[in-house]
MDAnalysis code that builds the backbone (N, CA, C; Angstrom):
import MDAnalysis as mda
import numpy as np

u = mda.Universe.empty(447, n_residues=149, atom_resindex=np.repeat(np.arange(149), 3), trajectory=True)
u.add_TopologyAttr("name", ["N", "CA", "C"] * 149)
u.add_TopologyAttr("resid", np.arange(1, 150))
u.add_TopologyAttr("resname", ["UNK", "UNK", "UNK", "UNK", "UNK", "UNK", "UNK", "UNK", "UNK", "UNK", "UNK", "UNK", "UNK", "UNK", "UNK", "UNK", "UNK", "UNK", "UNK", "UNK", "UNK", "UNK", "UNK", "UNK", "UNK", "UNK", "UNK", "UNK", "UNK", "UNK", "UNK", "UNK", "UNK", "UNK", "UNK", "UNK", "UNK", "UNK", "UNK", "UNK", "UNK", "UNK", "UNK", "UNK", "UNK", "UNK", "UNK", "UNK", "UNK", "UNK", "UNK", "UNK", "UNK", "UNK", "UNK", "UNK", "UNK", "UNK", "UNK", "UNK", "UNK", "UNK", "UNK", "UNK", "UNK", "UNK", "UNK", "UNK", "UNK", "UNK", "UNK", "UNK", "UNK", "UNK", "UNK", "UNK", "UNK", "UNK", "UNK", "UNK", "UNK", "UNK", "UNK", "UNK", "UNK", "UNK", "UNK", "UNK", "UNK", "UNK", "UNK", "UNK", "UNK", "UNK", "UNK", "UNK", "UNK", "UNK", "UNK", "UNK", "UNK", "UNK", "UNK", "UNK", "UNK", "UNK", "UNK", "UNK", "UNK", "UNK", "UNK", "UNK", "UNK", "UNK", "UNK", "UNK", "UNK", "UNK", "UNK", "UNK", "UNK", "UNK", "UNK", "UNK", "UNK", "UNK", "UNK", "UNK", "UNK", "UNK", "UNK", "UNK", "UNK", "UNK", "UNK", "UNK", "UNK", "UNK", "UNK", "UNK", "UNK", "UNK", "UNK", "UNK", "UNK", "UNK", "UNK", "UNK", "UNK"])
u.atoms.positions = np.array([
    [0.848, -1.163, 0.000],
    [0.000, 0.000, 0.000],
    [0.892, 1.223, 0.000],
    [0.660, 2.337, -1.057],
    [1.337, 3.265, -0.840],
    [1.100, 4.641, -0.390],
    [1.593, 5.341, -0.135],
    [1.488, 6.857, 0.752],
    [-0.027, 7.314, 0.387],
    [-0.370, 7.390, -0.995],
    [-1.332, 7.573, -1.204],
    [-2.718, 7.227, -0.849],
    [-1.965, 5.411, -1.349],
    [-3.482, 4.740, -0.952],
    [-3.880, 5.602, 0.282],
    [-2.510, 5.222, 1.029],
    [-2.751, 5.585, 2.964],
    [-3.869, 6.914, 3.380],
    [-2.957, 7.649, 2.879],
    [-3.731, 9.247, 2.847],
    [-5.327, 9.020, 2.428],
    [-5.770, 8.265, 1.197],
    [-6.919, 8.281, 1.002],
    [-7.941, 7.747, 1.719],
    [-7.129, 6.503, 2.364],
    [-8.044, 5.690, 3.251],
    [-8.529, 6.636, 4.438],
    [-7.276, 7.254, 4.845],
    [-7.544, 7.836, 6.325],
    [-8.395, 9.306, 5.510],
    [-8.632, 9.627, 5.017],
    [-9.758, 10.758, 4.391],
    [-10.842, 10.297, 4.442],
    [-11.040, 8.838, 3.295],
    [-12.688, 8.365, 3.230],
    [-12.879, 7.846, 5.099],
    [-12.198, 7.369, 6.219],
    [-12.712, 6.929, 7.443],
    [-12.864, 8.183, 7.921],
    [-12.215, 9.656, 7.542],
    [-12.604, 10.825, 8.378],
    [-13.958, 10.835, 8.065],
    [-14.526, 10.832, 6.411],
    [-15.673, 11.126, 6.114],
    [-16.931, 10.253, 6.633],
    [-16.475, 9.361, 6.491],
    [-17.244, 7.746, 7.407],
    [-17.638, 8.269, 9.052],
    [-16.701, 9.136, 9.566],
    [-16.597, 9.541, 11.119],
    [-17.883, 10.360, 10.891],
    [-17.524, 11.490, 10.381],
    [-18.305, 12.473, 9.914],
    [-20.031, 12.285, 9.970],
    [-20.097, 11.488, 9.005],
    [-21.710, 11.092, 8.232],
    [-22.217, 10.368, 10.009],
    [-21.330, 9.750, 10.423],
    [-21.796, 8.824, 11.480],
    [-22.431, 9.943, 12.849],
    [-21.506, 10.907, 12.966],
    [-21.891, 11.690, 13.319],
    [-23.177, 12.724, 13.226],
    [-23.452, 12.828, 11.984],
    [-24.636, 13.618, 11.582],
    [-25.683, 12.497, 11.393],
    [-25.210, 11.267, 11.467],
    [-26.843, 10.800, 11.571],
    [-26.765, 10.669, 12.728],
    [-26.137, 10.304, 13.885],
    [-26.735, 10.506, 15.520],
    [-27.090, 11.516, 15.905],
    [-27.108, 13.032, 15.018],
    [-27.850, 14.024, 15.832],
    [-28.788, 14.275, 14.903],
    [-29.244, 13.772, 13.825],
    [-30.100, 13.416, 13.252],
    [-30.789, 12.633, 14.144],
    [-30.681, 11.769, 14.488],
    [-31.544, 10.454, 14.988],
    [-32.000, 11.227, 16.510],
    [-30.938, 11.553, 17.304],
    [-31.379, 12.167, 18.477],
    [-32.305, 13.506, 18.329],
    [-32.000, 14.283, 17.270],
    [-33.059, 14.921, 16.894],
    [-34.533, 14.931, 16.401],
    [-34.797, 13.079, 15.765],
    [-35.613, 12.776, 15.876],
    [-36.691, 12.272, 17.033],
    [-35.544, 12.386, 17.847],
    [-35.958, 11.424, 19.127],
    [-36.999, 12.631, 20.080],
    [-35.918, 13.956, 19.720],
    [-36.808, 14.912, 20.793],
    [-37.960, 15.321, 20.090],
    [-38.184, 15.306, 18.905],
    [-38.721, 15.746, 18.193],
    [-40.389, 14.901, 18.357],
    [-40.400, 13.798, 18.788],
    [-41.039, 12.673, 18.577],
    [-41.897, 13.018, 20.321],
    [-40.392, 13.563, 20.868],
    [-40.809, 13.418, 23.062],
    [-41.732, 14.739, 22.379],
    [-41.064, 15.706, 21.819],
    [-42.530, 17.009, 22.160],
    [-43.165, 17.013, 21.534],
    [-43.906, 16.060, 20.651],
    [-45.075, 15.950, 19.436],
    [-46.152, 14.907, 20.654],
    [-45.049, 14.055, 21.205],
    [-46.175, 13.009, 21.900],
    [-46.655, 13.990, 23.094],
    [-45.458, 14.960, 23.834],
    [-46.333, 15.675, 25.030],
    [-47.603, 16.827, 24.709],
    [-46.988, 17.280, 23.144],
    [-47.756, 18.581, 23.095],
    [-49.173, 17.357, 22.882],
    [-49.611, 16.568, 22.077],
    [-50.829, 15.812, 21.636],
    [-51.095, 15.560, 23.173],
    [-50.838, 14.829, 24.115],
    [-51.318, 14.691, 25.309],
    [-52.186, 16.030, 25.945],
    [-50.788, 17.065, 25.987],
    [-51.421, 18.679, 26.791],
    [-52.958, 18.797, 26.110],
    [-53.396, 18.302, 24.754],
    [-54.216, 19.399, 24.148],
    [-55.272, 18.140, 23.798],
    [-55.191, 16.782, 24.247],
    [-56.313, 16.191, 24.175],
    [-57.475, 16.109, 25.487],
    [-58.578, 15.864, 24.888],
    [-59.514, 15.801, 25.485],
    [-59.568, 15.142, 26.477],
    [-58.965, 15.077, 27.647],
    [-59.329, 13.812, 29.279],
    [-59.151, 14.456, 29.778],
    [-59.614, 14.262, 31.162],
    [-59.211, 14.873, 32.385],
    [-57.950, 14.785, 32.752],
    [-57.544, 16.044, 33.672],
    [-56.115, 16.062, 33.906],
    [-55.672, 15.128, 34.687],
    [-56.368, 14.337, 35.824],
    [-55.663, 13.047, 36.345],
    [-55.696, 12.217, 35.374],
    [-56.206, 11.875, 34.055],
    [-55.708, 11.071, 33.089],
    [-54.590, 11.266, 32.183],
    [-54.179, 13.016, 32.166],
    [-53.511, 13.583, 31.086],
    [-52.148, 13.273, 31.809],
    [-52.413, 13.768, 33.249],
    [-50.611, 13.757, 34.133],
    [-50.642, 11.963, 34.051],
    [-50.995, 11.129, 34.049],
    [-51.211, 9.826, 33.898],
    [-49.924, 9.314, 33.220],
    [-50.664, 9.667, 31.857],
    [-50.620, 9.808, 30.516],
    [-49.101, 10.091, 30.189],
    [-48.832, 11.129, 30.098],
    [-47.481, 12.112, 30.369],
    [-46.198, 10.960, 31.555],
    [-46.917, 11.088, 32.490],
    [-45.871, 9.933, 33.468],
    [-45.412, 8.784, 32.653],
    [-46.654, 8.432, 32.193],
    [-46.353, 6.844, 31.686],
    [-45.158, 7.066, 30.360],
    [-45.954, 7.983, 29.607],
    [-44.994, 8.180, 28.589],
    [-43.369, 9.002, 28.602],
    [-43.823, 9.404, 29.648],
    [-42.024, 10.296, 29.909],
    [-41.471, 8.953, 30.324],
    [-41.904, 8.039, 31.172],
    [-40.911, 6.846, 31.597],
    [-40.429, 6.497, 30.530],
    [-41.407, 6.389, 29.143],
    [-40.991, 5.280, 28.370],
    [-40.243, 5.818, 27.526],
    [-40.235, 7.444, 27.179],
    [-39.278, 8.301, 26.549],
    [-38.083, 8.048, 26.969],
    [-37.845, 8.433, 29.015],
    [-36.825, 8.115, 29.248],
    [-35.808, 7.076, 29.084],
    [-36.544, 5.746, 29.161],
    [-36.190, 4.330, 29.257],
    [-35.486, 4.311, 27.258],
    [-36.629, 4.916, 26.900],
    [-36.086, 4.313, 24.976],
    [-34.707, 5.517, 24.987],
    [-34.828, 6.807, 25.205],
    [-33.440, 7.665, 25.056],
    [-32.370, 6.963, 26.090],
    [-32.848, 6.298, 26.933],
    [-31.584, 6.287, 27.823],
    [-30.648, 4.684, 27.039],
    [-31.653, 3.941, 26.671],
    [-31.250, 2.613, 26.270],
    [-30.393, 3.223, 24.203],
    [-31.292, 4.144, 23.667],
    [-30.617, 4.985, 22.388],
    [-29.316, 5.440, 22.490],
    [-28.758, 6.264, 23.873],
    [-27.710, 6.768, 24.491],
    [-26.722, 5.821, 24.741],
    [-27.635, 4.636, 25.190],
    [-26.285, 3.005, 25.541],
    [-25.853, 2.860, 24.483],
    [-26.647, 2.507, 23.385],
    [-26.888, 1.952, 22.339],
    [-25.500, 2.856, 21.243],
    [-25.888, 4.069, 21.338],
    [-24.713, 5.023, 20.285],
    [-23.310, 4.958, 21.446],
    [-23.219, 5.258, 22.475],
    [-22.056, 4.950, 23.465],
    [-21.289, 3.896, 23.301],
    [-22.292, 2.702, 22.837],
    [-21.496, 1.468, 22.881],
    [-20.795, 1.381, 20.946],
    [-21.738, 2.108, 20.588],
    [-21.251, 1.932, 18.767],
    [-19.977, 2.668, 18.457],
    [-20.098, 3.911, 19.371],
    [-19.148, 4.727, 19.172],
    [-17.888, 4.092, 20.004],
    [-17.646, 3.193, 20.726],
    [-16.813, 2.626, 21.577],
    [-16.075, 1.447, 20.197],
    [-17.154, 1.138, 19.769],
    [-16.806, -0.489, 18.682],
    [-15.849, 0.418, 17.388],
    [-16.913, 1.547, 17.487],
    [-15.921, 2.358, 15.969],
    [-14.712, 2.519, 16.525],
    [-14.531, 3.526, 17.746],
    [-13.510, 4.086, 18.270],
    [-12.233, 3.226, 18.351],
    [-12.513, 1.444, 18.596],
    [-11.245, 0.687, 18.942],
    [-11.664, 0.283, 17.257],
    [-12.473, 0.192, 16.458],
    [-12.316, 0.054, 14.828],
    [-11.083, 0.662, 14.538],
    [-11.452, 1.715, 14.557],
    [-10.566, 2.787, 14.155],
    [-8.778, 2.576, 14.438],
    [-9.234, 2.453, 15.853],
    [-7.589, 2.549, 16.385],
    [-6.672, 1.447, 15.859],
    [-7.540, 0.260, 15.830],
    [-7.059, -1.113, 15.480],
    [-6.290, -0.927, 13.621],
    [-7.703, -0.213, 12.923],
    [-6.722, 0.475, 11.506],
    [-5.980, 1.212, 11.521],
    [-5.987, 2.521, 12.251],
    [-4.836, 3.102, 11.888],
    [-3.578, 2.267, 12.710],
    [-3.325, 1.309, 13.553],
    [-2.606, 0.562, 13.787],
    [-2.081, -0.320, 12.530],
    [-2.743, -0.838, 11.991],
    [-2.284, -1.733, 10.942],
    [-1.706, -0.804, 9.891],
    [-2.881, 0.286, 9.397],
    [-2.192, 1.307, 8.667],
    [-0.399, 1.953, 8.942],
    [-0.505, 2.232, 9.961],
    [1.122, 2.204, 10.620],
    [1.884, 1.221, 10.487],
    [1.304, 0.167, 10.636],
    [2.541, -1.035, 10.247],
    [2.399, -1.469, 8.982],
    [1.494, -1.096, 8.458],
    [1.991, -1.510, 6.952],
    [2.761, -0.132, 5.969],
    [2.809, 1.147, 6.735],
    [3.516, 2.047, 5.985],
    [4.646, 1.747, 6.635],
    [5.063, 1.184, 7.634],
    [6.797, 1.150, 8.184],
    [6.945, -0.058, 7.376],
    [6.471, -0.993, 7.002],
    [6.777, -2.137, 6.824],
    [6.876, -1.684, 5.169],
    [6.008, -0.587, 4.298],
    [6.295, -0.387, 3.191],
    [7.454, 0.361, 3.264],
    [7.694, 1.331, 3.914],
    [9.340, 2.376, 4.209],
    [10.279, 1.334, 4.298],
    [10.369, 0.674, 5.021],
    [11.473, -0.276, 5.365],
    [12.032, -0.848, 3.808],
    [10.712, -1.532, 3.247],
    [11.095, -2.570, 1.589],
    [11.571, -1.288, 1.263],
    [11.122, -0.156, 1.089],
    [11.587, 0.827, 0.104],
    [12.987, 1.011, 0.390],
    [13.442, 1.205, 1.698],
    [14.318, 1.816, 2.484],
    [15.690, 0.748, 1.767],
    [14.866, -0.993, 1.525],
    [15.851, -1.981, 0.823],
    [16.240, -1.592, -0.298],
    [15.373, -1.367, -0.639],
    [14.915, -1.159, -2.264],
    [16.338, -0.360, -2.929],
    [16.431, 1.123, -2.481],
    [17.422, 1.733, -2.119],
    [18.268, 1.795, -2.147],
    [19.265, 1.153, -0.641],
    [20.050, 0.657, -0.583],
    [20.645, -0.374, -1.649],
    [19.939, -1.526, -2.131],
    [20.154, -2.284, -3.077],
    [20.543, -1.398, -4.339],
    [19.660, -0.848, -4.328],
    [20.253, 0.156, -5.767],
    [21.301, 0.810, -5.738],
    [21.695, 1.325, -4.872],
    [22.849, 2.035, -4.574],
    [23.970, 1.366, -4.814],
    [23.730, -0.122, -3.847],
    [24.740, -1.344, -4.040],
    [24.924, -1.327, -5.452],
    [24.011, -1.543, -6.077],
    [24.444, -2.066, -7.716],
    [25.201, -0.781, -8.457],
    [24.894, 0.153, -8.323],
    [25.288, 1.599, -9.107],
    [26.771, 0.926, -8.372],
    [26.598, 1.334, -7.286],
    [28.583, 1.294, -6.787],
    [29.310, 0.476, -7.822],
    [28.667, -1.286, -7.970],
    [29.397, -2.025, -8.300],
    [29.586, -1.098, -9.431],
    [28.789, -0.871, -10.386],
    [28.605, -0.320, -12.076],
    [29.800, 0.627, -12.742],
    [29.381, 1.496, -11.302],
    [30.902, 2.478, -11.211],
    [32.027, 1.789, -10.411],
    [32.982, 1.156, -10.014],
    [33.903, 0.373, -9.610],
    [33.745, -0.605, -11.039],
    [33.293, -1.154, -11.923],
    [33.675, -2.163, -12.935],
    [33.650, -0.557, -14.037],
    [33.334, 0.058, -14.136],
    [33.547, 1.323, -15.166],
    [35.149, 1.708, -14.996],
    [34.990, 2.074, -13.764],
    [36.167, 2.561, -13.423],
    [37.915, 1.800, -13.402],
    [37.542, 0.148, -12.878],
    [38.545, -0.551, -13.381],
    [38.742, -0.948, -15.167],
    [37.493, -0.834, -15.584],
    [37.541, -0.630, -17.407],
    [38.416, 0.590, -17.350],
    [37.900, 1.706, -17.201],
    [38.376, 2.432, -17.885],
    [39.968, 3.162, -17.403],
    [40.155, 2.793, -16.169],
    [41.305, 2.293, -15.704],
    [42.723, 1.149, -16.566],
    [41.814, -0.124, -16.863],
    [42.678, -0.905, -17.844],
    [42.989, -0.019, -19.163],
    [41.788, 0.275, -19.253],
    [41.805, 1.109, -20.930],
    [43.045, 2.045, -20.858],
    [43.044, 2.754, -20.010],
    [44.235, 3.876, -19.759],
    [45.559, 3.438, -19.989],
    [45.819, 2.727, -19.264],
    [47.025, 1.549, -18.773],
    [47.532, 0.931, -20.428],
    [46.548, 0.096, -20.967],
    [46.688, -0.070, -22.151],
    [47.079, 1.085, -23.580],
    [46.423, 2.077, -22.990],
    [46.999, 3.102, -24.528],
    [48.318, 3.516, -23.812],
    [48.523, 4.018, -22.011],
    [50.169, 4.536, -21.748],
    [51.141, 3.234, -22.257],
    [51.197, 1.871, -21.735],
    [51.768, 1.260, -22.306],
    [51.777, 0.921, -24.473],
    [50.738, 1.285, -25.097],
    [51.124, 1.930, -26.336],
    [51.996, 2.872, -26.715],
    [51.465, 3.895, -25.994],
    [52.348, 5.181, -26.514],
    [53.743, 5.013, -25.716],
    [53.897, 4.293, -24.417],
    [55.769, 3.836, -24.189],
    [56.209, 2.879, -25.257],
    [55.390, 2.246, -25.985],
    [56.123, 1.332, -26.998],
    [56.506, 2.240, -28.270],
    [55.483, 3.187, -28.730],
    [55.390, 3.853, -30.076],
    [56.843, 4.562, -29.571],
    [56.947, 5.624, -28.314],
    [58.268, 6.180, -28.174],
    [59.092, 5.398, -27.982],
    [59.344, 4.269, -27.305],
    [60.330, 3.440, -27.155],
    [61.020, 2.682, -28.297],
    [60.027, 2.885, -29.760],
    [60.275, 2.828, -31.269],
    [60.922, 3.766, -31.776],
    [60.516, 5.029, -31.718],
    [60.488, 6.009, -32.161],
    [62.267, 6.674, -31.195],
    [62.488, 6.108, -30.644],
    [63.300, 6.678, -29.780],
    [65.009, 5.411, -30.883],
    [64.451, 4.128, -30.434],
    [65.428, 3.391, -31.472],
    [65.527, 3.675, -32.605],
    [64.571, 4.401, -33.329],
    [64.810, 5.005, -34.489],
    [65.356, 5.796, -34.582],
    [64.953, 6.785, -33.248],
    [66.631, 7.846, -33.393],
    [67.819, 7.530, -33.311],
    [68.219, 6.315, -32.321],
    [69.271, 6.048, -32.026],
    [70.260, 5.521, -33.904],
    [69.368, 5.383, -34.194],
    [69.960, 4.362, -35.642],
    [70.359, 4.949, -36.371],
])
């Protein structure tokens, strides 16, 4: 996986965070939304008020009981994402050291080989040298008996 992928992944899970977020206050917004539609219909129906406070009791319990068990419910999701999360960007971390590292070979190896490339260039062109000075000591070392003669 490379730098990129990495970067992208950890963008689309920000956005994943995100959305998750706006639907729980979405949802909790539905929730209150739902507690003052059921109290206002109670306030404004027709029974007597020892039936209406009744009424209201019974249903605030059960408001309370469904938001409080909704509240467990996102607490505990957000707990499962939260070690989700941590557990990927954990792996994400070890698979970018573990990609740095091959690269880090990668590298090195190359380097190794260039050295050799230049060290066999260099003893070439080293011999090569060697070979034309010992020419040109022979051509003068000719050229020199030719004077002598």
């Amino acid at each position: 996986m490379g730098l990129f992928d990495f970067i992208s992944a950890k963008a689309r899970e920000e956005e994943r965070k995100e959305r998750m977020k706006n639907a729980g206050n979405i949802a909790m917004g539905t929730l209150l939304g739902l507690a003052a539609g059921a109290v206002a219909s109670y306030l404004f129906a027709p029974r007597s008020g020892e039936e209406t406070r009744e009424m209201i009791a019974k249903k605030s319990k059960e408001t309370y009981c469904d938001m409080r068990d909704g509240i467990a419910n996102a607490t505990q999701r957000a707990k499962e994402l939260g070690q989700s999360a941590l557990e990927k960007a954990k792996e994400f971390k070890e698979e970018a050291a573990q990609r740095a590292e091959e690269l880090k070979d990668e590298a090195v190896d190359k380097a190794k080989e260039l050295k050799d490339k230049a060290e066999d260039k260099a003893i070439d062109a080293k011999k090569e040298v060697e070979k034309k000075a010992n020419d040109v000591k022979k051509d003068v070392e000719k050229e020199v008996e030719k004077a002598k003669k």
